[in-house]
C-alpha positions in Angstrom: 57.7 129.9 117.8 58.8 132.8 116.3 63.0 133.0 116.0 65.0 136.2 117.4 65.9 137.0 114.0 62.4 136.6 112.2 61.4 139.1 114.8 63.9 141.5 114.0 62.9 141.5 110.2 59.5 142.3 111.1 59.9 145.1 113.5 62.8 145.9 110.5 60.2 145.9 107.7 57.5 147.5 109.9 59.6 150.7 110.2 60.3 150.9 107.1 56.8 151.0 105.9 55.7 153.1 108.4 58.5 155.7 107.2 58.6 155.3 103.6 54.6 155.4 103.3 52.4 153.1 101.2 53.1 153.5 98.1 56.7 151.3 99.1 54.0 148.9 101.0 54.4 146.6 98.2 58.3 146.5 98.1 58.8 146.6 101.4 56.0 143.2 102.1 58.5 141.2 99.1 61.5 142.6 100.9 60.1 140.4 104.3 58.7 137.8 102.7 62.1 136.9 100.6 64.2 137.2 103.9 61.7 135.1 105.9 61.9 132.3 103.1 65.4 132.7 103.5 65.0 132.3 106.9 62.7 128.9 106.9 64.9 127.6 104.1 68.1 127.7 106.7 65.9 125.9 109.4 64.8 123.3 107.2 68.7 122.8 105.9 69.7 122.5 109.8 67.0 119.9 110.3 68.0 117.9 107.4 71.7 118.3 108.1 71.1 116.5 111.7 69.7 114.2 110.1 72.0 113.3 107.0 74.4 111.0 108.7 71.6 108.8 109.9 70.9 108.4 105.6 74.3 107.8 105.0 75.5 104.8 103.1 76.8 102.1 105.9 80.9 102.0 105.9 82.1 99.0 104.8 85.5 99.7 104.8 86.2 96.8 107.5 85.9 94.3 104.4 89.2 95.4 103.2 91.2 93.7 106.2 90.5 90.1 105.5 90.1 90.5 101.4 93.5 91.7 101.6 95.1 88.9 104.1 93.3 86.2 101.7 94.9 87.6 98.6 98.5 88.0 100.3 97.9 84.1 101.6 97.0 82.7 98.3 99.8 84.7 96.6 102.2 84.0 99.5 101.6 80.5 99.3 102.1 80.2 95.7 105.5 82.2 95.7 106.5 80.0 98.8 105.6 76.9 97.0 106.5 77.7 93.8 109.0 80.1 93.8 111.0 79.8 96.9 110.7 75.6 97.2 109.9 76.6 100.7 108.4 73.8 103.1 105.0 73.9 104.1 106.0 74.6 107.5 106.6 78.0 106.0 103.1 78.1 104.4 102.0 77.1 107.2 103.3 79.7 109.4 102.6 82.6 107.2 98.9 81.7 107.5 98.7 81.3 111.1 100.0 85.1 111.2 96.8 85.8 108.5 94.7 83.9 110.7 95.9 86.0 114.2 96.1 89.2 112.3 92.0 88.9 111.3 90.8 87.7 114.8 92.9 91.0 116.3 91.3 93.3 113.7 87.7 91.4 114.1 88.0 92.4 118.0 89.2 95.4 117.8 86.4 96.3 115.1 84.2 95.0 117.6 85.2 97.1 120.2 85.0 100.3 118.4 81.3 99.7 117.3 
């Protein structure tokens, strides 16, 4: 199927040979042919573009959640232990929140897939 543009470019490069004569034949056929690569070349970019996020690399960005709670709960706990001679009722506590702040964010990421 011949696009609306490509058939502009050859009624375009058709009138100019007719009116500049043969001996511009030559110039005027590398003329077309340069603006109908052009042409097929932004087609083939189109296609590939639709399909690009299809090759994209998956997003693991919902790792970061829990990594993150586990290193605040193994620091927390030390500094709660160790450097605020708080109770274990305090340790306890802070990862209970951890624990209810990853099964929210696991649902939620659920939902949004």
């Amino acid at each position: 199927m011949i696009s609306p543009e490509l058939r502009d470019e050859i009624s375009v490069a058709y009138e100019a040979r007719r009116e500049l004569g043969p001996e511009y034949e030559h110039a005027v056929l590398e003329s077309f042919a340069a603006g109908a690569a052009e042409a097929i070349d932004r087609r083939v970019d189109a296609r590939l573009a639709e399909r690009a996020p299809e090759a994209r690399q998956p997003d693991n960005s919902y790792v970061a959640v829990p990594v993150f709670s586990l290193l605040f709960g193994v620091g927390g706990s030390i500094w709660l232990t160790a450097g605020a001679g708080a109770d274990s009722d305090s340790v306890f506590a802070m990862w209970l929140g951890i624990v209810l702040l990853n099964i929210a964010f696991g649902r939620m990421y659920r939902r949004s897939r």
